[in-house]
LUMPA-801976 format. One record per residue (C-alpha): residue number from 1; residue in three letters; x, z, y. Coordinates in steps of 0.001 Angstrom, whole numbers, padded with zeros to 6 digits, always signed. Last residue first. Layout:
<rs>
+-----+------+---------+---------+---------+
!  nr ! rest !       u !       w !       v !
+-----+------+---------+---------+---------+
! NUM !  ALA !       X !       Z !       Y !
...
+-----+------+---------+---------+---------+
</rs>
This chain:
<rs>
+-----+------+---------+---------+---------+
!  nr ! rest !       u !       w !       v !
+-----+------+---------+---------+---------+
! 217 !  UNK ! -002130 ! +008773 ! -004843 !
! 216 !  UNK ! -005055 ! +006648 ! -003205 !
! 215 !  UNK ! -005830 ! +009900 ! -001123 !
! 214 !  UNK ! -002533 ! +010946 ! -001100 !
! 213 !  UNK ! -001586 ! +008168 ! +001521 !
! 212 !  UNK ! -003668 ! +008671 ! +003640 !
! 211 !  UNK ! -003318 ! +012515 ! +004016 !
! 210 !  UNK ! +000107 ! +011935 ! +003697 !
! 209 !  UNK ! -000524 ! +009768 ! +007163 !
! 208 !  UNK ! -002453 ! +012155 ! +008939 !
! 207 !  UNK ! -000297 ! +014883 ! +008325 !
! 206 !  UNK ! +002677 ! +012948 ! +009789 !
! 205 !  UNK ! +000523 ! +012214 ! +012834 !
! 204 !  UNK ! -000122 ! +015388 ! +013538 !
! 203 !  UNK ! -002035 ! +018661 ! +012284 !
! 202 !  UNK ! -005911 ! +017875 ! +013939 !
! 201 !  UNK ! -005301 ! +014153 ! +013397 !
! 200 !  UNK ! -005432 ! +011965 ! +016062 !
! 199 !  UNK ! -002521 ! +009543 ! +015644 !
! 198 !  UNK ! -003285 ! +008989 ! +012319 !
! 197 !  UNK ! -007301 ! +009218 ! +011333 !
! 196 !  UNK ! -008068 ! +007719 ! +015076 !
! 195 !  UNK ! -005587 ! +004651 ! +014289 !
! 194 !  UNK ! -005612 ! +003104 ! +010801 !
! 193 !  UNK ! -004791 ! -000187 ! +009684 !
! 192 !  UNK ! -004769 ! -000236 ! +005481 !
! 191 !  UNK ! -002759 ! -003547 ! +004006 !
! 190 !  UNK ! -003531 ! -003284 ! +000285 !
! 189 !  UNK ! -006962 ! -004507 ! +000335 !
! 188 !  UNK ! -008876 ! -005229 ! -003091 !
! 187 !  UNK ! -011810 ! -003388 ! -003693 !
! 186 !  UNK ! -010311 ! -000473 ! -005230 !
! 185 !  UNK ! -008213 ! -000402 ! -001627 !
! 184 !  UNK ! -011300 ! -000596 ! +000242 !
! 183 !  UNK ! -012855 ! +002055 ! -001445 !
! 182 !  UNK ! -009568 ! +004382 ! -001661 !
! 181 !  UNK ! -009746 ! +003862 ! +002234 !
! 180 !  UNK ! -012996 ! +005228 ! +003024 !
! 179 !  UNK ! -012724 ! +009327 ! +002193 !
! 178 !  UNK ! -008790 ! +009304 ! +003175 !
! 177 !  UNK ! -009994 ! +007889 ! +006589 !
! 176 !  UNK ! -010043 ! +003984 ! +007597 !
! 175 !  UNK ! -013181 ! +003520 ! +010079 !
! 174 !  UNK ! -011963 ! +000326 ! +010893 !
! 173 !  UNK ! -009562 ! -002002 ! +009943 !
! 172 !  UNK ! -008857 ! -003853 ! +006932 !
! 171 !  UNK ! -005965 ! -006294 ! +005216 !
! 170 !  UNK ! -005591 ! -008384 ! +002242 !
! 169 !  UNK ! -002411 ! -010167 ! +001423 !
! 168 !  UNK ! -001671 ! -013581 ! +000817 !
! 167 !  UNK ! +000033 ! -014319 ! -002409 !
! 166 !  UNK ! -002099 ! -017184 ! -002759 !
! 165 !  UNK ! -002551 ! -018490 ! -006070 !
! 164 !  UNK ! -005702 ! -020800 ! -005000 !
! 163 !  UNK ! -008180 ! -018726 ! -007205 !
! 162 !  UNK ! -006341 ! -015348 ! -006818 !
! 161 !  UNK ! -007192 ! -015630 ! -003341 !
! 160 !  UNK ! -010678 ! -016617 ! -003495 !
! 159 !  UNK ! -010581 ! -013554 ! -005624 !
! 158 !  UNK ! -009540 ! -011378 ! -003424 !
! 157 !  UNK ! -011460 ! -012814 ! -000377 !
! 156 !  UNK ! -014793 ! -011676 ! -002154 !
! 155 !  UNK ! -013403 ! -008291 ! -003289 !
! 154 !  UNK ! -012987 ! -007851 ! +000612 !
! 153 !  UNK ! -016688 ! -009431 ! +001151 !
! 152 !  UNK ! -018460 ! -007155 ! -001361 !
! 151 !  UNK ! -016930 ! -003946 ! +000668 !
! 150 !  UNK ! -018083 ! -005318 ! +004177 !
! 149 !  UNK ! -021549 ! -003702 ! +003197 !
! 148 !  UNK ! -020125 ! +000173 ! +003690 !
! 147 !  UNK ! -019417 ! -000145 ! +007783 !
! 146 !  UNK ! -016960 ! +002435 ! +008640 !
! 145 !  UNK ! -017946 ! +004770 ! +011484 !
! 144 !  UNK ! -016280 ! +003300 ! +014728 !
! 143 !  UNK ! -013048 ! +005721 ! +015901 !
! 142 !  UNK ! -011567 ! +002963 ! +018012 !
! 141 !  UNK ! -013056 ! +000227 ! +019806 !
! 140 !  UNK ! -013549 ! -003541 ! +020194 !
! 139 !  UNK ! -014372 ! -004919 ! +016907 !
! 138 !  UNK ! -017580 ! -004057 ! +014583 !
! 137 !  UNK ! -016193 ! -002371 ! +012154 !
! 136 !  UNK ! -014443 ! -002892 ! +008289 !
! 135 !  UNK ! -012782 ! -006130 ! +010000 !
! 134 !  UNK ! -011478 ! -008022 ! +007070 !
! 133 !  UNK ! -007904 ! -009108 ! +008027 !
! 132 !  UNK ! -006368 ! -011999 ! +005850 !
! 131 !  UNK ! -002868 ! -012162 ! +006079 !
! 130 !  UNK ! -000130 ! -014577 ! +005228 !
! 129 !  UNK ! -002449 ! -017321 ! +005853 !
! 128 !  UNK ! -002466 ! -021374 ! +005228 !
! 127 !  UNK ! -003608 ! -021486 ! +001824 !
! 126 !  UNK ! -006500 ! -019526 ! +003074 !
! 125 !  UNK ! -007221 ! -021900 ! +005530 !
! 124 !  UNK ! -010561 ! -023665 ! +003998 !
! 123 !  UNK ! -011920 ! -020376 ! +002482 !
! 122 !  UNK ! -012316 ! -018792 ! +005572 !
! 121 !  UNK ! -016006 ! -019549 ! +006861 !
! 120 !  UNK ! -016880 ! -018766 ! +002895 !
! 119 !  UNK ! -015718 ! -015114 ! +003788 !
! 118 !  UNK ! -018605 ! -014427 ! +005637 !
! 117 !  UNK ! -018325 ! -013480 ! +009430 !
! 116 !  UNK ! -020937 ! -010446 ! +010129 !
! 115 !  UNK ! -018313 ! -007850 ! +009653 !
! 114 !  UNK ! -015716 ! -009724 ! +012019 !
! 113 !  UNK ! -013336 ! -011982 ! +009738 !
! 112 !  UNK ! -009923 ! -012109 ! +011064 !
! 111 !  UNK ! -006777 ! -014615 ! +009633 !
! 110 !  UNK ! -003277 ! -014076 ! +009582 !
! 109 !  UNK ! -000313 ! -016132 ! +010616 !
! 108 !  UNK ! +003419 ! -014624 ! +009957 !
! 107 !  UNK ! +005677 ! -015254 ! +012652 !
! 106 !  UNK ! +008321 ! -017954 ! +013082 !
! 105 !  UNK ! +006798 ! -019745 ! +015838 !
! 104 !  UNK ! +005893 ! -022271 ! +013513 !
! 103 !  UNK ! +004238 ! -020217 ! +011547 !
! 102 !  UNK ! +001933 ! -019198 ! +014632 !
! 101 !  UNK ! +001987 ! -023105 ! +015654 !
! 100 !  UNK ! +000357 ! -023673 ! +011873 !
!  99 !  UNK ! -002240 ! -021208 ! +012150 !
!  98 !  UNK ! -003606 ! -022460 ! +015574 !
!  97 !  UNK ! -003393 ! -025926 ! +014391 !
!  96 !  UNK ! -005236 ! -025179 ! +011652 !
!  95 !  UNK ! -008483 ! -023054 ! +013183 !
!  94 !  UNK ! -008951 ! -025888 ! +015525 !
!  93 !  UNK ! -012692 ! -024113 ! +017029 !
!  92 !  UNK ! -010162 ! -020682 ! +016690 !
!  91 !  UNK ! -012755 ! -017598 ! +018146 !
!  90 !  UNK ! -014836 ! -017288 ! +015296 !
!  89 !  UNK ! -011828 ! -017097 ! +013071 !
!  88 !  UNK ! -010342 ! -014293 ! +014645 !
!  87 !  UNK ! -006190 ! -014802 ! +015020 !
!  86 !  UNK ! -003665 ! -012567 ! +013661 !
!  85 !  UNK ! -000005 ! -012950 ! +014869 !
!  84 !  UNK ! +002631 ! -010943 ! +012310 !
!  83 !  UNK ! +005647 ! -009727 ! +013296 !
!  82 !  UNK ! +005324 ! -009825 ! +016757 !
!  81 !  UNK ! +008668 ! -009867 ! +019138 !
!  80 !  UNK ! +007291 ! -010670 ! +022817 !
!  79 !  UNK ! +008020 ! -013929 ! +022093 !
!  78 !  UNK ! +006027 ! -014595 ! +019374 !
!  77 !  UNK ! +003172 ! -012518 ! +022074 !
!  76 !  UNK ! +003717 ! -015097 ! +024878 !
!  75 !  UNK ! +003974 ! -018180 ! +022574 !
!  74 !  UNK ! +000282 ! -017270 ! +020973 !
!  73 !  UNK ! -001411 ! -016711 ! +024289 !
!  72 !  UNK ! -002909 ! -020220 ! +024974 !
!  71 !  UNK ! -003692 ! -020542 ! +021909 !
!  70 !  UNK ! -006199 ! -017279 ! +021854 !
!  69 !  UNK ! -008484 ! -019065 ! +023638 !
!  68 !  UNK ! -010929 ! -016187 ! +023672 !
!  67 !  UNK ! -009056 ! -012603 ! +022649 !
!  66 !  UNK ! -009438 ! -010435 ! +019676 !
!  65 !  UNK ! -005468 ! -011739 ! +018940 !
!  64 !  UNK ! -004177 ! -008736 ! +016112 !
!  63 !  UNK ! -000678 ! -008559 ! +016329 !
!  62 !  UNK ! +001237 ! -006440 ! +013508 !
!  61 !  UNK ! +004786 ! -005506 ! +014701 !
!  60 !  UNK ! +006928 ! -004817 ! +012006 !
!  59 !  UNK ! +009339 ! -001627 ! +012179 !
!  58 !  UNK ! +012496 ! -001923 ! +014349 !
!  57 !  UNK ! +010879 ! +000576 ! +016732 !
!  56 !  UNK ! +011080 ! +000858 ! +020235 !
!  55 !  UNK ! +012159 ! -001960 ! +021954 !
!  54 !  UNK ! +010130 ! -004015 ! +019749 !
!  53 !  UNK ! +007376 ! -001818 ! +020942 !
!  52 !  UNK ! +007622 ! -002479 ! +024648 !
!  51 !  UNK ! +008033 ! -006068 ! +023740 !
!  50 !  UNK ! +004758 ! -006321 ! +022225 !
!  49 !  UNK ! +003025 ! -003732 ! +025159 !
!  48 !  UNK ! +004366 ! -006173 ! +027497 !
!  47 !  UNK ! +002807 ! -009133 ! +025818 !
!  46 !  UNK ! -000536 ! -007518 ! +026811 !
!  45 !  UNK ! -002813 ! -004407 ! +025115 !
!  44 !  UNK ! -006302 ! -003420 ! +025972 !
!  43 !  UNK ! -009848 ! -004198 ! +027603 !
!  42 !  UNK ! -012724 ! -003981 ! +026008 !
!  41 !  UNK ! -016359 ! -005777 ! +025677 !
!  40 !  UNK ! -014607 ! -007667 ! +022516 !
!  39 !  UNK ! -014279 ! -011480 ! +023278 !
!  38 !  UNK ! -014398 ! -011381 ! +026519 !
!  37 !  UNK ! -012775 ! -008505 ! +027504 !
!  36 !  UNK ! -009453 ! -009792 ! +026571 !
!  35 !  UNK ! -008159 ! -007448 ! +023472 !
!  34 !  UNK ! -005199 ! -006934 ! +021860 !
!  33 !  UNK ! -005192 ! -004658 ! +019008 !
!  32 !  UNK ! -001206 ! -003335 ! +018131 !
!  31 !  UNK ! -000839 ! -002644 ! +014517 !
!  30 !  UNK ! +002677 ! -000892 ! +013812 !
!  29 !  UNK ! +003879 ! -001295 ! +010216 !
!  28 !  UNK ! +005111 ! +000816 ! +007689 !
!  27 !  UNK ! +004298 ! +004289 ! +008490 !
!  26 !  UNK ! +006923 ! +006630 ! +006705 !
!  25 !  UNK ! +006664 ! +010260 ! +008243 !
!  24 !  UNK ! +009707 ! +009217 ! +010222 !
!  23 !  UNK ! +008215 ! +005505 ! +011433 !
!  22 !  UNK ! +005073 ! +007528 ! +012962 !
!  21 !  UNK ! +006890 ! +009892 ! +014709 !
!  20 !  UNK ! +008872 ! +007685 ! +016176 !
!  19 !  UNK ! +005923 ! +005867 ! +017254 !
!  18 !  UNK ! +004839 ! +009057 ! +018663 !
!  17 !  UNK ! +007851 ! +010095 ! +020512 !
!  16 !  UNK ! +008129 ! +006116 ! +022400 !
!  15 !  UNK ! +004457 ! +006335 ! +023338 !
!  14 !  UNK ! +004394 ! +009412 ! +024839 !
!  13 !  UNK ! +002144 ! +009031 ! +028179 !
!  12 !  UNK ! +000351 ! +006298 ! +026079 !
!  11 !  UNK ! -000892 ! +008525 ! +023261 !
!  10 !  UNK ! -001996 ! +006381 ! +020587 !
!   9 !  UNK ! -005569 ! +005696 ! +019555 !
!   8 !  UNK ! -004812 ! +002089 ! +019579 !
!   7 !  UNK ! -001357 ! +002599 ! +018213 !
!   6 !  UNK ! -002639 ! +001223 ! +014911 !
!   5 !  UNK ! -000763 ! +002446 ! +012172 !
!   4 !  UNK ! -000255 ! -000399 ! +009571 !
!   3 !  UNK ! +000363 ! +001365 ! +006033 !
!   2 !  UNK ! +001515 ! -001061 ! +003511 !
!   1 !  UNK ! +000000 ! +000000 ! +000000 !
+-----+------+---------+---------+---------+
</rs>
């Protein structure tokens, strides 16, 4: 299980402490949501934030693009140092090109499905993907309650997956806690985003993530 800590729910004022905390209680990616007000009714991270990070941390930098238009912004955030550059399928009208300049950027391209998205809109990219996100909320803000019916559509992708030979893996988002996650991860995901359950736990962010952790243990 990769664990993509979404810095979301971060504390701004010490950004730099708590990524650091996050990469020495063993977090293995950092998932940074960008979001235009458009496309989500929120506002969030730029390419700053990107490079900001990079500075920080040598740990992968997982983009997710809730944005209109989102070519136009690809370059910026490649060279702002993401990892990975996720783009939502209901925003991409030339889904392929947009996956193919991310590669050829030299990140990894990913793919979003929103909860009401079925994963039959997908199913014509999938060779093209290094990541397939399956929003487990309704995008545009932390701490959502998990939504139970997106379950079907992550075993869905897995074996549309296994069908083409894609090593592709499945991600989620939303409403990850140690109670939801070993559902999504029976059903097929094995790259868990989590923000609210992390970086506001009760005991700290390293509590947060054993928590995670143990509760597919």
């Amino acid at each position: 299980m990769i664990l993509s800590t979404s810095i979301l729910s971060a504390d701004f004022a010490h950004l730099g402490d708590e990524i650091h905390a996050v990469e020495q209680a063993g977090g293995d990616w950092i998932h940074i949501d960008v979001m235009d007000g458009h496309f989500v009714p929120n506002l969030t991270m730029g390419p700053f934030i990107v490079d900001t990070c990079r500075r920080i941390s040598s740990l992968p930098l997982d983009v997710h693009l809730m944005v209109d238009n989102p070519d136009r912004m690809i370059d910026w955030f490649a060279e702002a140092g993401a990892s990975t550059l996720s783009v939502q399928i209901e925003a991409c009208p030339n889904i392929y090109r947009t996956l193919e300049k991310i590669r050829s950027l030299g990140c990894r391209p990913g793919i979003v499905l929103s909860p009401g998205t079925p994963a039959a809109a997908i199913s014509q990219v999938l060779h093209l993907v290094d990541l397939v996100l399956v929003m487990t909320v309704n995008p545009g803000y932390s701490g959502q309650a998990f939504i139970p019916s997106t379950l079907p559509k992550i075993n869905q992708i897995r074996q549309m997956l296994a069908e083409i030979q894609s090593q592709a893996l499945i991600e989620v988002d939303g409403g990850i806690t140690s109670q939801t996650l070993p559902l999504v991860y029976q059903a097929g995901a094995r790259v868990i985003v989590a923000a609210t359950s992390i970086f506001k736990h009760p005991a700290g962010i390293a509590a947060g993530i054993a928590e995670l952790r143990e509760s597919v243990a």
